[in-house]
N, C-alpha and C positions, 0 to 999 in steps of 0.2 A: 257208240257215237262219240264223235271227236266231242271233248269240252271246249275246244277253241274257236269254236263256229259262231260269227256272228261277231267276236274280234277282232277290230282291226289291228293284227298285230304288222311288224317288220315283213316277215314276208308273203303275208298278203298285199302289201303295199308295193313291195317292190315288183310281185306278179302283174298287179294293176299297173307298175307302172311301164312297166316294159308293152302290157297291149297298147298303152296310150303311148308311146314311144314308135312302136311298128306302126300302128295306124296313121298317124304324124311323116313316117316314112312316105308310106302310099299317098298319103295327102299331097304332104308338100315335097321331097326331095325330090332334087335334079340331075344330083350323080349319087344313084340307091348305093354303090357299090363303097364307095366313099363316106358313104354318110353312115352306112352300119357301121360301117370300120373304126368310126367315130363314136359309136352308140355308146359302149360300155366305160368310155372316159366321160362321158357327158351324166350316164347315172351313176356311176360309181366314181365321185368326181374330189374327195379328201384322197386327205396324205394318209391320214392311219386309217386302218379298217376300224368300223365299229362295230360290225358282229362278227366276224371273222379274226385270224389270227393273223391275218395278209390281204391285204386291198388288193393286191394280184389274183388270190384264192378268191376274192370276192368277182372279182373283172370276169375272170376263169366261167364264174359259174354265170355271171351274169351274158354273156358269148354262147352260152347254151343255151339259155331262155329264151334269147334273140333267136338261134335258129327253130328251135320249136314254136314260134310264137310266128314263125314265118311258113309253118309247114313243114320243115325241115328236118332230117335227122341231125342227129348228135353226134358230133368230128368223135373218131378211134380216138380212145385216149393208151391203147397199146404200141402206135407206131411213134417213130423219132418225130415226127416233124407233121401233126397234125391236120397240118392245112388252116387258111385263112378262113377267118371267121363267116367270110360270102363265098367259101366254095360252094358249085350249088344253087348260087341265088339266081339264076338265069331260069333254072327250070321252074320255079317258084313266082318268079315276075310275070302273072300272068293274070286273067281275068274269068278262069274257070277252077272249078272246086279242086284243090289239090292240100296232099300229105302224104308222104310216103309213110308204108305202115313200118311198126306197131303204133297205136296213138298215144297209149302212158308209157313215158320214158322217166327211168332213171336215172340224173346225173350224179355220174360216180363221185365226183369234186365235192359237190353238195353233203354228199351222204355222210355221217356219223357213225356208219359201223354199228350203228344200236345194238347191245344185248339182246336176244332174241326171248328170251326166258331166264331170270335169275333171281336168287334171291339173298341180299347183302341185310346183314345188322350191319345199320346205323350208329353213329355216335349220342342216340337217344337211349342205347342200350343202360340201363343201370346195372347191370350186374349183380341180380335181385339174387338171394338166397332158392330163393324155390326152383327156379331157371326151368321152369315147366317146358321152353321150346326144348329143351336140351330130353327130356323126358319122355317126348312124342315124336322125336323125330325115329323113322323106324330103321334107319341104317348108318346110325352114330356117324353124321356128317356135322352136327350140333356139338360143340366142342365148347370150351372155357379157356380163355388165352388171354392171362394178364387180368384177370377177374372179370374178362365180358365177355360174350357170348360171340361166336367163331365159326363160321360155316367153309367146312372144306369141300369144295366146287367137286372134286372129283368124286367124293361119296354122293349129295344131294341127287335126288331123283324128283327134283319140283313138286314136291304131293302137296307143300303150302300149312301144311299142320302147324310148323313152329311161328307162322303170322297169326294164324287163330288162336294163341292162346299168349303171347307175350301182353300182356296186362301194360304195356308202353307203348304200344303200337312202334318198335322201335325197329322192326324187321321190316325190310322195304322190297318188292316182289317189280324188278324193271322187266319189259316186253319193250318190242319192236313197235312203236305208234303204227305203223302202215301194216304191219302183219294181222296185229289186233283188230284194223279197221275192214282186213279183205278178208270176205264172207265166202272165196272158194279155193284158200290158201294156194293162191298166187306168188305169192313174196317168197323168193327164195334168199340163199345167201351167195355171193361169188367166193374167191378164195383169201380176199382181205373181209371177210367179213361184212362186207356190205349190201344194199339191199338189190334185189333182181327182181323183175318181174318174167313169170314164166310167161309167155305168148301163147302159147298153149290153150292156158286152165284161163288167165285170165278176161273179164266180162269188161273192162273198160267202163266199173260204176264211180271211179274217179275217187271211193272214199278214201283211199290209201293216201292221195294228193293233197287232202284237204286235213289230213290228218298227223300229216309228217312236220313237226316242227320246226325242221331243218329246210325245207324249202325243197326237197331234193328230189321231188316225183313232180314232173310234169305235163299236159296232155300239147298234143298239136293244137294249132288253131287254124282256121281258115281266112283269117280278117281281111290282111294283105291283099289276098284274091279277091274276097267280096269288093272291097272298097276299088282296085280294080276294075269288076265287070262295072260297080254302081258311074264307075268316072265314062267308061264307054259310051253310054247313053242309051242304053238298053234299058227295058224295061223289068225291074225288079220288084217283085212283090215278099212282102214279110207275110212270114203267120207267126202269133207270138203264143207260146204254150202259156196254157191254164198260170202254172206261178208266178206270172209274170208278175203280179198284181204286191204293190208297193217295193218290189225288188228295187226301185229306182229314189227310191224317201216317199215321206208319207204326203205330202201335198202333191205329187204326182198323180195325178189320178190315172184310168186304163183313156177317158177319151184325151189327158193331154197328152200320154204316152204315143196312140196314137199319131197326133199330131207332130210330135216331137222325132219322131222317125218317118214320116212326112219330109219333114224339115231335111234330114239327115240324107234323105234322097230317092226314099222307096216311093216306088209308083201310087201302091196301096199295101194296107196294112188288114189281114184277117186273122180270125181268132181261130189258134187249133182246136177251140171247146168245138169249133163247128162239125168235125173230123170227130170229136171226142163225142159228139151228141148221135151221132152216126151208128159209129161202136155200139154204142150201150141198150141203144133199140135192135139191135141184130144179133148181139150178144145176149139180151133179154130172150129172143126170139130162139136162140140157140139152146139158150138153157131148157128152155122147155120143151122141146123137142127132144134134145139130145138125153139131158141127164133127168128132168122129170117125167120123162116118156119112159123111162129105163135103156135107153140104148147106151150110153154112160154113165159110168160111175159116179164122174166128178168132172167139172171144167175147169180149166185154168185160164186167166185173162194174158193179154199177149201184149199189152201196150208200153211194160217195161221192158225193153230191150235187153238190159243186162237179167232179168229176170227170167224172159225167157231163153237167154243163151246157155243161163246154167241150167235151167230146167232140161232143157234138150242133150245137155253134154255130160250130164251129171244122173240124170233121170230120162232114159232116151225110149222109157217104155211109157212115157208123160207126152208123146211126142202129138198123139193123136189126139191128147185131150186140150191141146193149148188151140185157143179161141186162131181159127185162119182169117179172121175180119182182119182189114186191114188197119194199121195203127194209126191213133189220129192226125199223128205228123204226113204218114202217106195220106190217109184218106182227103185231106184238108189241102196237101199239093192236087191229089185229081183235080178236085173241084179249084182251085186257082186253073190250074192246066186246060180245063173246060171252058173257065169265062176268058180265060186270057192266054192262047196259044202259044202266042212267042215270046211269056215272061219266062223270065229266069225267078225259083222260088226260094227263099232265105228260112229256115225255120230255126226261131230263136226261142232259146229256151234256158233249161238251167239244167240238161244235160248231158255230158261228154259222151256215152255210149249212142246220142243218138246224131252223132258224125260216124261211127260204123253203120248204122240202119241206115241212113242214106244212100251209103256206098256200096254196101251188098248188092248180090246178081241176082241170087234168088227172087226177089220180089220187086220189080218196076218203085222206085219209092219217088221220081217226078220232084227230089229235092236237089236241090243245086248246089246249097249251100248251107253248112251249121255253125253257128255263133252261141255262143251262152250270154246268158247276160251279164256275166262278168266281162267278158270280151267288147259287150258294146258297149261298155261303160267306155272303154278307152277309144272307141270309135268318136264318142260324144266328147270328151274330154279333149281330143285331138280337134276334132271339128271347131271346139269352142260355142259348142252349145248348152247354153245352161238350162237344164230341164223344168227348173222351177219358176223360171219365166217366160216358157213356152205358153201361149194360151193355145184355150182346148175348139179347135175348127172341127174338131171330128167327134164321132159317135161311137162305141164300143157297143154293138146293141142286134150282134146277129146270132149268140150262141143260148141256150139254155141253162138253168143254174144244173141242173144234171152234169152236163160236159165242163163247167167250171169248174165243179168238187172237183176232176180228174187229178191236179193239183195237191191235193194230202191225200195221205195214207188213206185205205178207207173209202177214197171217194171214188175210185170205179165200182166196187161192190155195190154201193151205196145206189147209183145213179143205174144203174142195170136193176137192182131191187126194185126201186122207184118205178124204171118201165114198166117189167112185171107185174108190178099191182095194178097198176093204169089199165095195162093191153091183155092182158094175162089174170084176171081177178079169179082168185080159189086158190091160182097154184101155189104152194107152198114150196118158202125156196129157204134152201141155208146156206147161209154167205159165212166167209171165213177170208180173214186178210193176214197176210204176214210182212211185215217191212222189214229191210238188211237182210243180208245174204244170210248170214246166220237161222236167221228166226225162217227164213224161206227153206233154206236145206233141210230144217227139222218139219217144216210143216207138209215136204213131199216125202218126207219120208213115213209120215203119220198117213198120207194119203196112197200111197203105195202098200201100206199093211192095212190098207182098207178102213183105216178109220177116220175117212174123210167121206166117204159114199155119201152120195146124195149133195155134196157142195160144191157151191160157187165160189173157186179163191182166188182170191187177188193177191199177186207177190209184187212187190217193191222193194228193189236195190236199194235205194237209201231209206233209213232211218225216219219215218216224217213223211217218206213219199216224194212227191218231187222237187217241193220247198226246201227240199233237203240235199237236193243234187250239189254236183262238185261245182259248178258254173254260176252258185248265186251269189250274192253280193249281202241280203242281210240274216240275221239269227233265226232259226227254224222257228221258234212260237210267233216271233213279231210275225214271219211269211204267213203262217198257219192262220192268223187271225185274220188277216186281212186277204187270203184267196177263200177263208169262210162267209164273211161280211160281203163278199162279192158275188159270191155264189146266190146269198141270200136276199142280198137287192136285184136278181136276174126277174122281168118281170114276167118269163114264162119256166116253171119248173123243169119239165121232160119236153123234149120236142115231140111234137104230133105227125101224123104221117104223111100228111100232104109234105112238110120238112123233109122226111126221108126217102119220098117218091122222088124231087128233087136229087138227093145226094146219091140214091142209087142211080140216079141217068148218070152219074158223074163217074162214081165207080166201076161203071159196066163199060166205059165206053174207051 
């Protein structure tokens, strides 16, 4: 997990500032084409660069974020003459969901070329008498040059032996930040070294973005479009996922957040725990049927997207164990879909992979539109609305604390357990949860040699669960505490069936 989460460093700011920039486009300009054109002087607006080696290299990259931040791909940087910064913006000026794929892009400008695996002695080296790295290294690429310790790049085979035993901690072991963060080695190199995302392998869980210090991995956005259809006068309804909950500071409550996106222009405002409280009673229902009836091994939950896309791509013999319930983001559009026909539905959240699940053919997902909550911070920002003096007109008061755990690690296992003891009393269930790609890959792979039988696993692409996603705005424990606090002031635990009799007329129809 990134250690810069929950930082506001340089370029999280400047991410942030480009959405409240584009959203400021849709708002107020009058000639769009012009006014981009103008964007990257107006933020990158000094004579010298400050993090950069050239405020031009700075303008550069800053002209790609703009087009991703508009839906947009990223101008060739192999041809003579690139094209203008709003090639493109015509099919983009629009008020229905758009992005041309892939959705994490790399800009090449940005990129640093990172080392991908190396290992340098430092000038902490002493040049101790014992030179124990020198003694363990097993194919004499540890050397003595000038009385300090020496590694020839062309012997080394990274086995890491000579950092375990330097008594200076003086050997320093660099990796690619984005390569370490992607859990189904995604990240490749091009031929300058720099970082690539294969399209292929990768799951779109956005860690690699959040983890690049350089700024240099970014996802699309949809903003531009939303704000858009919202200026048309149609009706828009939000659902805002489980994490939502103090993503915005901490005197925000969920009913002034409500009201605050009210304000901002949605019709109404529903909680995906509603969709998530759905899930967990059906999925409860599954398990016992399925795996402790013995018809299956083991079930896997389906509600993380990039979860289950590696599961499928990577474990394709898992295919029939991943839960077919529908995910709460879909389940939570039916029912908006059900009471309100001709809304257009927005589902905010705090994760990038779930503007693919939208998009997909396979499965009707009745969403219109994906925003993170990093994104609508710059819708708010642009708007000139200040959240923390929004008072609270509205009520957050229709989901279960079951469907609110959804939100950390843990909390879909959890809130499925919860059913089963309630509806289900005797059966005997064992839950098992993995978060990050990493920790998921090993844990199908534990359940593919069978020593997972008999379990209910929940995988989570990020780190944390989904407080953890690429699209949130504060530090993974601060979110953790407070989608727990929230969950635990919900005044009904598990929803009952009359609840679910309900959400099935919604789902079936």
């Amino acid at each position: 997990m990134s250690t810069m989460r929950g930082i506001d460093t340089p370029v999280r700011k400047n991410r942030r500032r480009v959405f409240k920039e584009v959203a400021d486009l849709a708002y107020h300009s009058k000639n769009l084409k012009d006014d981009m054109e103008a964007l990257p002087y107006k933020i990158v607006d000094y004579e010298d660069s400050v993090y950069r080696e050239s405020v031009y290299r700075d303008r550069a990259i800053i002209r790609e974020r703009i087009r991703l931040a508009m839906g947009m791909s990223l101008r060739p940087e192999n041809r003579s003459r690139p094209g203008h910064l709003t090639e493109g913006v015509e099919e983009s000026n629009i008020e229905e969901k758009y992005y041309e794929p892939p959705l994490m892009q790399v800009i090449p400008s940005a990129c640093n070329a990172c080392p991908e695996n190396r290992y340098d002695v430092t000038d902490v080296c002493m040049g101790c008498v014992a030179h124990p790295c020198r003694e363990v290294c097993p194919t004499g690429a540890m050397q003595m040059v000038n009385g300090k310790s020496y590694i020839d790049q062309e012997k080394c085979v990274k086995c890491g032996k000579c950092i375990q035993v330097c008594p200076y901690d003086a050997i320093s072991h660099r990796e690619r930040p984005c390569k370490v963060a992607c859990g189904v080695d995604a990240i490749k190199s091009d031929l300058r070294s720099r970082a690539v995302i294969d399209n292929e392998v990768c799951v779109s869980c956005g860690q690699c973005m959040v983890s690049c210090p350089f700024g240099a991995i970014a996802d699309k956005s949809q903003i531009f479009q939303l704000i858009r259809a919202l200026q048309s006068g149609r009706e828009i309804i939000a659902q805002v996922a489980p994490a939502f909950v103090g993503q915005f500071g901490p005197k925000v409550t969920p009913d002034v957040f409500k009201s605050a996106l009210k304000e901002l222009g949605f019709a109404d405002v529903y909680e995906t725990a509603i969709g998530a409280d759905h899930g967990c009673m059906k999925e409860a229902e599954n398990y016992v049927k399925e795996v402790a009836g013995g018809k299956l091994p083991f079930s896997l939950t389906s509600c993380c997207p990039s979860w289950a896309m590696m599961a499928k791509s990577l474990f394709p013999e898992t295919i029939d164990k991943i839960s077919n319930e529908l995910t709460p983001m879909v389940a939570t559009a039916r029912l908006i879909k059900k009471e309100h026909p001709e809304a257009s539905v927005v589902f905010i959240g705090p994760c990038a992979s779930k503007k693919l699940e939208a998009s997909r053919r396979t499965v009707r997902s009745d969403v219109d539109f994906v925003i993170t909550f990093e994104e609508l911070t710059g819708m708010f920002e642009a708007k000139g609305i200040l959240l923390e003096e929004i008072k609270a007109l509205d009520e957050m008061r229709d989901a279960t604390g079951a469907g609110r755990g959804y939100g950390v690690a843990g909390g879909v296992a959890s809130a499925i357990e919860e059913c089963i003891k309630k509806y289900y009393p005797g059966t005997k269930v064992q839950i098992e949860h993995a978060e990050g790609l990493s920790e998921c890959r090993k844990m199908l792979l534990l359940a593919k040699a069978g020593r997972k039988n008999g379990c209910l696993i929940e995988g989570m692409a990020c780190p944390g669960g989904c407080v953890a996603g690429a699209g949130t705005n504060i530090a993974i424990p601060q979110a953790f505490k407070a989608v727990t606090q929230f969950k635990q002031a919900s005044g009904r635990k598990v929803p009952d069936e009359e609840q679910l009799k309900k959400l099935d007329a919604c789902m079936n129809s």
